[in-house]
N, C-alpha and C positions, 0 to 999 in steps of 0.2 A: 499381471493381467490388466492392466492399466489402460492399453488398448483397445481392449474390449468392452464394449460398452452395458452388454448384459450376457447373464448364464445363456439363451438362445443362441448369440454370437459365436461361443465356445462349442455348445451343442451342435452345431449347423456345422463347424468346420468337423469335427469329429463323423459326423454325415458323412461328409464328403471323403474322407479319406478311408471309411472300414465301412461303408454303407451297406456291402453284404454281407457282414461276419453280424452272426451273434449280437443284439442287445441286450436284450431281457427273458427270462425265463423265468415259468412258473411250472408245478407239478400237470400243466395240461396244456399249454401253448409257451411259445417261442416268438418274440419278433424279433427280427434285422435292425438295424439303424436306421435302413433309408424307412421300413414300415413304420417303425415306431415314428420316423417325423412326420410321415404320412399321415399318420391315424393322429397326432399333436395338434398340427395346425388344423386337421376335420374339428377334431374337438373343442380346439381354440374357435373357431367358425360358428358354433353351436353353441359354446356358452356366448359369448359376444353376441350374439341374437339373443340371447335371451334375455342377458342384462341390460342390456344398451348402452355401454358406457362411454363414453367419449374420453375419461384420462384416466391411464393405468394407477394401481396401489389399491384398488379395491379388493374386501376379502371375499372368499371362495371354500368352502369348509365340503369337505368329503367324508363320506360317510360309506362306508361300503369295505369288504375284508381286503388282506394285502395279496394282489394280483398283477398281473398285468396288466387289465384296464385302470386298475390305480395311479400305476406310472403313467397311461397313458392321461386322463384325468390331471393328474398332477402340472404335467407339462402341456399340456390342453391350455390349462389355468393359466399356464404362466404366456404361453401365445397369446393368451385374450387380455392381456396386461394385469389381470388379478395375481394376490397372492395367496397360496394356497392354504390351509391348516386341513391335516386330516382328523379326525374323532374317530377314535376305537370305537366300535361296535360293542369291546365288552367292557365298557364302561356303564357306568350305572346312569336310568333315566334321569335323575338329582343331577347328575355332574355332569351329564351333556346338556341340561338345561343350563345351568349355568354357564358353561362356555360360552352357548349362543348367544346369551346374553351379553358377556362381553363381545364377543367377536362381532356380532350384528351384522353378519352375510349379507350379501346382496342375492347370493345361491348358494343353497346346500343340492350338490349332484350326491346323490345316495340309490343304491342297489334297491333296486325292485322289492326286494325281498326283507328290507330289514325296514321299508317304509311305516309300519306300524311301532318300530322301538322309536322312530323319530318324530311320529305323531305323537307318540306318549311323554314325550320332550317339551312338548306343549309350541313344540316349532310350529309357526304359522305362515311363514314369510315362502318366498321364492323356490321351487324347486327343480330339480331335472333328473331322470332317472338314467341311470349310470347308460344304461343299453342306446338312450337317446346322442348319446357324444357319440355312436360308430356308426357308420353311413347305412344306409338301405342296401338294404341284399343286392340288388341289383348292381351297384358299385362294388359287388365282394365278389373277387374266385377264390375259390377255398380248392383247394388242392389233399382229396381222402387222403391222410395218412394220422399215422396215431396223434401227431401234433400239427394244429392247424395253421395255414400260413394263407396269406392272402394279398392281390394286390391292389392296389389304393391309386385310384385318378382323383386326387386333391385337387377340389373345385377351387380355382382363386375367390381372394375376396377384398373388395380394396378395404373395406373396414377394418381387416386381418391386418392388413399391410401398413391402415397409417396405424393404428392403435402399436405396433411393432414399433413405428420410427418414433415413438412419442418413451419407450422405456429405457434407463437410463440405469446408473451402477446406483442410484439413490431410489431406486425404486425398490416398495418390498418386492419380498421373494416367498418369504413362507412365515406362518407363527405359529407358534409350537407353547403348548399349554404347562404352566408350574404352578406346584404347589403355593395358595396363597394365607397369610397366618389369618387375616380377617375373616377364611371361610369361603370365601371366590378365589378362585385360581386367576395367576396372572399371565399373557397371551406375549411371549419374548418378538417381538418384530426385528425379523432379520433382512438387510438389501441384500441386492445384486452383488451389489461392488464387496460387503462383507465375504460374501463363496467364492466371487473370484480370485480374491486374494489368499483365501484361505488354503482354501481348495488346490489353489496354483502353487503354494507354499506344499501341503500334503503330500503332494503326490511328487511331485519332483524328489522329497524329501527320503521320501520310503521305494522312491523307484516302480510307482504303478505302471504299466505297458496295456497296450491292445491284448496282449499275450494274459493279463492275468483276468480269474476268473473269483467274482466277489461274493459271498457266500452271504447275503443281507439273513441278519440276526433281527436286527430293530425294527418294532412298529415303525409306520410315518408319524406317528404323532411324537417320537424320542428322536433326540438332535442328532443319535448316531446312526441314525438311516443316512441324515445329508451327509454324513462322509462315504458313504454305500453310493448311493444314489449318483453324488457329483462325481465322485473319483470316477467314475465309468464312465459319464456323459467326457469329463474332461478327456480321458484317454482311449475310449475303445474297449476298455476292459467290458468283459462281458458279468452281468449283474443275478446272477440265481436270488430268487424270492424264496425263502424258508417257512412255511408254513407256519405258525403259531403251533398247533396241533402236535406236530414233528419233533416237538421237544421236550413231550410227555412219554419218548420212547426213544432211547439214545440209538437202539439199534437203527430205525427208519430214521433217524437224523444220520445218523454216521454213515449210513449207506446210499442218502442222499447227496451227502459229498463228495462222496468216493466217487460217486456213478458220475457227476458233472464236473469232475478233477478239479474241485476249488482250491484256488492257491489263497486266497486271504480270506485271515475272519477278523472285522472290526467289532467287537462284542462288547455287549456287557458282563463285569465281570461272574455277576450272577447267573448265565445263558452258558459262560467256558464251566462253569463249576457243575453245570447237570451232568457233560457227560466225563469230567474225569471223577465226581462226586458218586455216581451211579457204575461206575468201573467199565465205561462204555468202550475203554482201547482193549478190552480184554476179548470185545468184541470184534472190532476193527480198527485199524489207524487210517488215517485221510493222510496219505504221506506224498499228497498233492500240494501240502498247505505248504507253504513260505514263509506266513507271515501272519502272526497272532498276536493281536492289539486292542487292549482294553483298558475300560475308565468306567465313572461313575462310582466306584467303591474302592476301600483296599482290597489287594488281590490275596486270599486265604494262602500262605506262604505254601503250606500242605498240597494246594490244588496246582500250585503253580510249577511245584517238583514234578509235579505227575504230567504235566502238557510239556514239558521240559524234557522227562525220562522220553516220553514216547515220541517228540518231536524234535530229536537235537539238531539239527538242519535247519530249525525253522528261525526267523526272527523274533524278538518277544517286544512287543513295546509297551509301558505303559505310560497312557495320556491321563492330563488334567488339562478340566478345566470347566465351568460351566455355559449353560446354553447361550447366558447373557453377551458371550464372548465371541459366538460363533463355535463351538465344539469345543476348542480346547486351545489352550495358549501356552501349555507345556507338554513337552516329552521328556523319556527315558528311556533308550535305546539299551534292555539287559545284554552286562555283555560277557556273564558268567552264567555257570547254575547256580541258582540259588537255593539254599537249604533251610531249613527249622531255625527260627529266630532270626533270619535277616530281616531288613525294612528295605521296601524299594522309595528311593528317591522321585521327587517329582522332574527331577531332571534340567533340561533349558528351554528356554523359551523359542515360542516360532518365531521365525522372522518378521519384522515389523511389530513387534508387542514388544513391550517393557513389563517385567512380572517384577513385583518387591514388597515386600513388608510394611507393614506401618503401626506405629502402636499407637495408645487409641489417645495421646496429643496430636497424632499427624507427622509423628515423625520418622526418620527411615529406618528399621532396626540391621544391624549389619554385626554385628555381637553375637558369636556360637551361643546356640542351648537360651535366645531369649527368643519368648514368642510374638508374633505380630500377624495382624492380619492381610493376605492375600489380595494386593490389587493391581489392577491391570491397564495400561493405556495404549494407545498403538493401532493398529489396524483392526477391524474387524468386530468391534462394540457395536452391541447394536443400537436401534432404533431407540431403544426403549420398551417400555408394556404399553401393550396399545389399548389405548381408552382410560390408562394409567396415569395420568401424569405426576400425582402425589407420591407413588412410589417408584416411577424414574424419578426424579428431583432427588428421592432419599435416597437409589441406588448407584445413579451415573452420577458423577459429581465434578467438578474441575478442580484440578487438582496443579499448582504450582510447583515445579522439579525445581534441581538444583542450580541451573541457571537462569530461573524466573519466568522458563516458558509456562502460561498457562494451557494446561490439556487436561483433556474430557476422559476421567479414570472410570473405573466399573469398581465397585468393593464387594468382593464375594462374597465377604461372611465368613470364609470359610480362616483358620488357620495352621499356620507354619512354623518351622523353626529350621535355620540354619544350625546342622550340626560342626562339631569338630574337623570332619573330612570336607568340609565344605557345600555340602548338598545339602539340598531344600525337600523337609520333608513334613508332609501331613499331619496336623496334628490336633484335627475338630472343629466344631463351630462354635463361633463367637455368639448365636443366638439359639434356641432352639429349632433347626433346621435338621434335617436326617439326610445322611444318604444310604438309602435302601434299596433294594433289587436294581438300582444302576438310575432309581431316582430321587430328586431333592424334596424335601415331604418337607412341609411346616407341622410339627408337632400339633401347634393347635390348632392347626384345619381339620386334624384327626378330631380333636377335643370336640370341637364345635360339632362334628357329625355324630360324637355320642351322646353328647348333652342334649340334643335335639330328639333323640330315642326316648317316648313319653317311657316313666317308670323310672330315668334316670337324675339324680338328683346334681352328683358335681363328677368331675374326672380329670382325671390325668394324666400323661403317657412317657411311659422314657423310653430310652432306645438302648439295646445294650450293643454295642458297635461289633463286639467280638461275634456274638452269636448270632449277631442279626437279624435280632429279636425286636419286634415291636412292641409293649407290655404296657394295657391300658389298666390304668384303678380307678375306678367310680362308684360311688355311693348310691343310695337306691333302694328298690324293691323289684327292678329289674334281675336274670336270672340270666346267669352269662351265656348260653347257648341262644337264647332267644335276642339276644344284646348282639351276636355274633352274627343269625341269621340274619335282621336290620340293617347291620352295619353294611353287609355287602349287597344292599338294594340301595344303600347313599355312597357309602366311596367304592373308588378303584380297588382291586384286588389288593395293589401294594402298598396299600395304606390302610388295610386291615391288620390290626393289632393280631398278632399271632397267641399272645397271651392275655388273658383277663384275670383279675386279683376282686373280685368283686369285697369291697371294704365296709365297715360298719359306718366308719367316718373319719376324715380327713384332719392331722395336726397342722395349724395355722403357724407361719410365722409373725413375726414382730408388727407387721405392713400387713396382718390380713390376709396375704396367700396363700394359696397350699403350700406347706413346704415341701420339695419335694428331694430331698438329702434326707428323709426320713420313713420314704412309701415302704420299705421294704422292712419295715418295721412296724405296719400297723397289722391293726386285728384284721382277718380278714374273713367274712362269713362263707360258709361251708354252704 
């Protein structure tokens, strides 16, 4: 994609070729290609009056549920040369303050409706209400039918136009929020030129078409919406939006699939496991789907027999890799079924990345059954953490190969081991990091939000990987249910400790710390 100079470029020929087929879909409207670019550059028009910007890369934070106007909002943003980051709605008023703090918007576009969770954010700055991005009635014919469709005389604007020639494959594109151990979340900036390569790599890779229909699983604020989001712009494929809601009840999930013939789900593995966990093919099978590809966790061997039995026709992939990479820098293409007690490999690397090992003198491990950690160089690293620079410096690093070129690596954290058959396969982190419901959690971002709960005195958290279980111990006069209701008024749902050990008091090690090779061993008050 080398050619192209930004995701618009890509988008705009995609226009041009399926401009009446199918875009985007939600449970209550539909747009086309050519509307959805209509309604883009209106929105892009709209925010650009508002900001006044003269050079693209500035941020753009969204606040509103996942719909239609999101996408359009999104790609609004990116016409107006911003990059965009969305904030869940059901995130806690504590941790949407502090995103905006990092992030430092020049505009928050947010829904009418949820403007008082974002006053209570203590946001002060710029804002636009989502309904102001879509033109006056008067520019709308709406055509009565159950799903509304309308068409769009896009005003020019030269401001549209040069702010457009001025964005470039270095320019951001979106930033997508992680877990940070200090207790602020860190803000991953991703460019152009990262999705287009990515992206362009993807879908050639797994074969997406105009013809496929993508069954979007992930909030915008998770990095596997942009394999949702882009694989469609890139090819045509047409993009169903999933409700949140929808998968509290596998039945109206699984009939929501079936009814819009989706062929691919790129999922987290947490989202596949509702409905073969809750017995949802006994209800119906989607025997639309093609192609079922998921990351952020290991995949429950148990759940994966069951998408397997019920879908043998279908493709299975599983991806690694994290946000900081752009989505993922490895696959595995299953190319058996798998049964009880297998391990699925992390598989090879996408094109343009180098993935390998390294133990912790710097050196390259290439010896079965030894472990090293997971790093990355190659196309598609991002930016950095924006507003970061102490922990990009820690995390992007350069890195000297085998013939002296110096390049700019990523270190995951995460690690590996090459086994006996040759394959690379997962095998935890190097630091206290989690991967849960399909995200990276810093252990003690949890801590820091129980400690801060008055009543509590110290805590701790482990992760049991198998059960995937969260399990906080803190000491106190606090009383675990009240400890519980708390917590989910300061973090995310998925970083709420599933279990509480409330303890009398904590065994120190040698240094002073909790030890924590010992929790499951202390007294624990009733």
């Amino acid at each position: 994609m080398q050619n192209e100079k930004s995701i618009l470029d890509r988008f705009e020929k995609t226009v041009d070729a399926h401009g009446q087929r199918k875009a985007v879909v939600d449970p209550a409207i539909f747009l086309t290609w050519n509307e959805l670019r209509d309604r883009a550059e209106y929105a892009g028009k709209r925010i650009l009056e508002q900001v006044e910007a003269k050079e693209p890369g500035y941020p753009v934070a969204i606040f509103c549920e996942k719909q239609v106007e999101l996408l359009v909002s999104v790609l609004g943003t990116i016409y107006a040369g911003g990059f965009y980051t969305y904030i869940n709605p059901e995130q806690p008023a504590e941790r949407i303050t502090k995103i905006l703090s990092v992030l430092n918007p020049r505009l928050v576009i947010v829904d009418e409706s949820m403007q008082d969770k974002l006053t209570k954010s203590g946001y002060t700055g710029q804002t636009m209400y989502l309904s102001q991005l879509f033109c006056p009635k008067k520019d709308r014919q709406y055509t009565a039918t159950t799903t509304k469709k309308s068409t769009l005389k896009v005003i020019s604007s030269p401001k549209l136009t040069e702010m457009r020639s001025k964005i470039t494959r270095e320019t951001p594109l979106y930033g997508v929020f992680t877990s940070g151990s200090t207790g602020t979340p860190k803000c991953i900036l991703i460019n152009h030129g990262c999705v287009l390569d990515f992206i362009g790599h993807f879908t050639e890779i797994f074969h997406f078409t105009e013809n496929d229909i993508i069954g979007n699983q992930a909030p915008f604020d998770f990095d596997v919406s942009v394999k949702d989001i882009f694989s469609a712009l890139f090819t045509g494929a047409e993009l169903v939006l999933i409700p949140r809601e929808y998968f509290s009840t596998p039945a109206r999930l699984l009939d929501y699939l079936c009814d819009h013939h989706v062929t691919n789900l790129t999922w987290a593995v947490s989202a596949l496991c509702i409905i073969s966990g809750l017995k949802g093919f006994q209800y119906r099978v989607p025997s639309d789907i093609k192609r079922v590809m998921f990351s952020g966790e290991v995949m429950p061997m148990k759940q994966l027999m069951i998408w397997q039995e019920n879908l043998p026709d279908a493709k299975f992939v599983n991806l690694y890799g994290p946000s900081e990479i752009t989505c993922n820098c490895m696959y595995f293409v299953l190319n058996r079924r798998y049964e009880k007690g297998d391990k699925l490999p992390l598989g090879v690397a996408f094109p343009g990345r180098d993935v390998f090992l390294l133990d912790e003198d710097g050196n390259v491990v290439n010896e079965a059954n030894r472990p090293g950690e997971i790093c990355v160089t190659g196309e598609s690293l991002a930016e950095g953490y924006y507003h970061n620079e102490e922990q990009t410096m820690l995390h992007f690093v350069m890195y000297k190969d085998a013939e002296g070129t110096m390049k700019r690596m990523y270190r995951t954290g995460d690690m590996a081991v090459i086994e006996e058959d040759g394959e690379m396969y997962f095998a935890g982190r190097k630091d206290f990091q989690i991967k849960h419901m399909g995200h990276r959690i810093e252990l003690e971002e949890i801590e820091r939000g129980i400690n801060a709960v008055e009543g509590v005195e110290r805590s701790i958290c482990s992760y049991d990987e198998k059960r995937q279980r969260i399990t906080a111990y803190y000491s106190g006069d606090k009383d675990k249910k009240s400890l519980h209701l708390e917590l989910k008024e300061i973090l995310p749902v998925y970083m709420v400790p599933n279990k509480f050990a409330h303890v009398s008091e904590f065994m120190l090690n040698k240094n002073g710390k909790i030890d924590r090779k010992v929790l499951t061993e202390l007294e624990v008050v009733e």
